[in-house]
N, C-alpha and C positions, 0 to 999 in steps of 0.2 A: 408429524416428525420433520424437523430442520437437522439437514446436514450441513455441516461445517469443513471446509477444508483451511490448513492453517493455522487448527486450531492452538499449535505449542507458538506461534508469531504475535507478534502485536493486536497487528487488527482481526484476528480469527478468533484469538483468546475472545478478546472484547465482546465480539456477535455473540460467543457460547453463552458465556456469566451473564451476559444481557435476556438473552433466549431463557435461558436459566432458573435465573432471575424471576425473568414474568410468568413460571411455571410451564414450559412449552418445552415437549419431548424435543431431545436433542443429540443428534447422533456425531460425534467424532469423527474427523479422518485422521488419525495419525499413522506413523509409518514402522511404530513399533509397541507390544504390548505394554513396555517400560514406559514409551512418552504417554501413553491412555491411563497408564496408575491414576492419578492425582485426580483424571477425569471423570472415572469411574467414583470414586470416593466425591464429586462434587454432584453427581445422578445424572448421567450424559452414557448413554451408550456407545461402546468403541467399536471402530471399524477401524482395520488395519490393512493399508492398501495404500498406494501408492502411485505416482500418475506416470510413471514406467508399465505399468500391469492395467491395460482397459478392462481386463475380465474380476477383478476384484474391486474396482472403483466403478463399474456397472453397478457390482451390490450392493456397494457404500450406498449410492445415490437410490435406491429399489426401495419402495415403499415412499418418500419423501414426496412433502407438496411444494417442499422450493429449498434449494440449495445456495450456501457462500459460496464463491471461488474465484480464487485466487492463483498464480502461478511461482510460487516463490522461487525468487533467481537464485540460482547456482552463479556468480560471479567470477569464480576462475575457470569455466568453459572456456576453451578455445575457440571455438563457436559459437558465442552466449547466443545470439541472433535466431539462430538456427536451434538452438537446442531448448530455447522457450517458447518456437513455433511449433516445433514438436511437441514437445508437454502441452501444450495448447489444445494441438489437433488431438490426444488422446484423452485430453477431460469432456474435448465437446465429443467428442465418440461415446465417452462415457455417459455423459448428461440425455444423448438421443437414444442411445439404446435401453438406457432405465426409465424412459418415460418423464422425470422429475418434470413436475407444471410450474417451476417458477426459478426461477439463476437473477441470483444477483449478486455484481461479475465487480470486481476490483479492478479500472482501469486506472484511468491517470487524466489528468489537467491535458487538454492537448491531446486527448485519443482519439478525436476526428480527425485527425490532419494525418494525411499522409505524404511523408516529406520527411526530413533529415529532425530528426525529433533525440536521437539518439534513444536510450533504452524504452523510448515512450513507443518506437517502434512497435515494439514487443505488445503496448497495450492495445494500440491499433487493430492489428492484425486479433487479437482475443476479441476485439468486440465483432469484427469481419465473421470470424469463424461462427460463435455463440448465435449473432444474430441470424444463420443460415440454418443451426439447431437449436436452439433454444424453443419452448413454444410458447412462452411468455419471459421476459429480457430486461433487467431492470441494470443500468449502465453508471455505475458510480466513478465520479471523474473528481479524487479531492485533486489539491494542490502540492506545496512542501511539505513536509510530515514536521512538526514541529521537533519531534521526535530527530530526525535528522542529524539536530546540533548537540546529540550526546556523545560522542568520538571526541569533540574538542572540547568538552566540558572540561578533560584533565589538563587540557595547555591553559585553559583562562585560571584556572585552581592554581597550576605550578605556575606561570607566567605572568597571568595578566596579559593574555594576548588570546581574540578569536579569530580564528584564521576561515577565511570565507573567498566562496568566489562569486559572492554575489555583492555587487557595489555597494559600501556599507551605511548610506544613505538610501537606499532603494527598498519601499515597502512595495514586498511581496504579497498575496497570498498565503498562510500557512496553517494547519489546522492538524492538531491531536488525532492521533491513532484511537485515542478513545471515545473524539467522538465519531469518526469512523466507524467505529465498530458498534456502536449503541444506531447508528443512522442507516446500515446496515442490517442491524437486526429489526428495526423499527418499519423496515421495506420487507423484509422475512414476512414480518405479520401479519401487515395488509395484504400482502399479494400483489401479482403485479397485472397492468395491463397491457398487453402487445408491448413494443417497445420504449421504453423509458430511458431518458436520461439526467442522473442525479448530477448536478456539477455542485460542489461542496465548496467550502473557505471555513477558516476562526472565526471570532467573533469582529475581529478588525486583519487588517493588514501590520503589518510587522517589517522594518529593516533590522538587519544586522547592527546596524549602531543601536537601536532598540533591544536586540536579543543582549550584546555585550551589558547595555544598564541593567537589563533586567539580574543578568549573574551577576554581576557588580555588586547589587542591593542582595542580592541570595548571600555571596559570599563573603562580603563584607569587606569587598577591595576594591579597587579600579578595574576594569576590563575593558578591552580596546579591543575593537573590529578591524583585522588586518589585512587590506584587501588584497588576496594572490593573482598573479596573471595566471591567466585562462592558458598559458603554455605548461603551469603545472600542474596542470588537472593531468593529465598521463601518467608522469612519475612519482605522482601524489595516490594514484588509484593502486597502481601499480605494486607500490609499499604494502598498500591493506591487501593484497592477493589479490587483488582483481585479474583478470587476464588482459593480454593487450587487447585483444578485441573490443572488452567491456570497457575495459580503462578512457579508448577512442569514442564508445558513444555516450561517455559521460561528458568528456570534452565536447563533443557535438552536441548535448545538449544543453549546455552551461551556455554556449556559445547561439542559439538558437534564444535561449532568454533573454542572453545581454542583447540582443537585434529587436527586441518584442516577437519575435517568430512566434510563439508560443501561448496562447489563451484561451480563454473559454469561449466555450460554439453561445453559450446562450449567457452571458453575464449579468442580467437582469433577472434573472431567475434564481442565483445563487439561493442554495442550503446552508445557513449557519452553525457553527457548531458553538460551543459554549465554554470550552475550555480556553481560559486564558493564557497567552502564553509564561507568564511568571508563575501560574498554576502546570503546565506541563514540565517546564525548568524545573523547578523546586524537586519533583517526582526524578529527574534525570541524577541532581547534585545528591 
């Protein structure tokens, strides 16, 4: 049995239909019996539990030979920092007291580093914790979520304009939530040994003037990569309800890439995924 936390999100969907998929018992975590509907009817057992309650996500995790997890932000926390160290500290409570023999943990690009990382913070500190209970630790570290640039999909549609705070010349790193989740369930299977760390990418690098053509040729117009100052990353976050806490360590960490602050511990070992980026586009438009 694989348990999944995350499972109504991007990349948690993805691990279940993958697990699914290759016939492997597979248990839900969601936090309501309404979100478990559709789960149930795909053959996924549902666990309802929540990472507020250690003594119900004990259960979730009981029986299981290796667990997803994830900590999905709440972004208009007042304390985002603080309130996803917490959720943190009570999955790894949950993960040690149910025994589970295998966690493979959703961080981030940049989750070694401890330093002004902005919300990559947060991934840090999960790998900190996991690794002190986990008994076996498989450490997935993608990049930009391709996925990402669906918010402005509707300004390039109405405008012909993508509005980015990444220099729109600068190939990135970027890579699909799906393949995430298929790369994911594929560490599920195998099992892990003591501690692993997956650092991920697409199948290439990608800039923003790249993403603009790619919509371009999608939607059958011009699209132009606009590049915003790094001073509007606050009242740009802010708009979408981010809290100002959150809204600050997105600016901290946009600000931390544009310095190079920010890469992978082992980049010669890079995991590829497969999805290309005018194949995730296409799926956003």
């Amino acid at each position: 049995m694989f348990v999944v936390l995350g499972a109504t999100g991007n990349t948690g969907a993805v691990v279940a239909e993958t697990l699914l998929g290759r016939k492997h018992p597979v248990r839900v975590v969601v936090r309501s019996d309404e979100k478990g509907a559709a789960w149930k009817i795909k053959g996924a057992e549902v666990a309802v539990a929540s990472l507020d309650d250690v003594s119900t996500l004990t259960k979730a995790f009981q029986g299981a030979k290796g667990g997803y997890v994830l900590v999905p932000p709440n972004y208009g926390a007042e304390a985002w920092l603080a309130d996803q160290r917490t959720a943190m500290d009570r999955a790894a409570e949950a993960i040690q007291k149910s025994g589970v023999d295998h966690v493979v943990f959703l961080s981030s690009v940049g989750g070694h580093i401890h330093g002004e990382t902005g919300p990559i913070r947060a991934c840090n500190y999960g790998e900190q914790v996991l690794g002190r209970t986990a008994k076996r630790l498989t450490i997935l570290r993608p990049p930009y979520f391709m996925e990402n640039w669906a918010p402005v999909v509707g300004a390039a549609k109405a405008g012909g304009i993508l509005p980015t705070f990444i220099a729109p010349q600068a190939k990135i790193p970027m890579i699909s939530t799906k393949d995430i989740g298929r790369i994911a369930a594929e560490h599920l299977i195998a099992g892990g040994q003591g501690k692993q760390i997956v650092e991920m990418a697409g199948p290439e690098e990608y800039s923003p003037e790249q993403v603009a053509a790619a919509l371009g040729q999608i939607l059958g117009k011009t699209v132009t990569a606009q590049h915003a100052p790094l001073s509007a990353v606050v009242p740009t976050f802010r708009s979408f309800g981010f809290s100002d806490e959150a809204a600050r360590l997105f600016e901290e960490m946009y600000t931390a890439f544009s310095k190079g602050a920010i890469g992978y511990e082992h980049p010669i070992k890079l995991v590829r995924g497969t999805v290309t980026l005018q194949d995730a586009l296409k799926g956003m438009v």
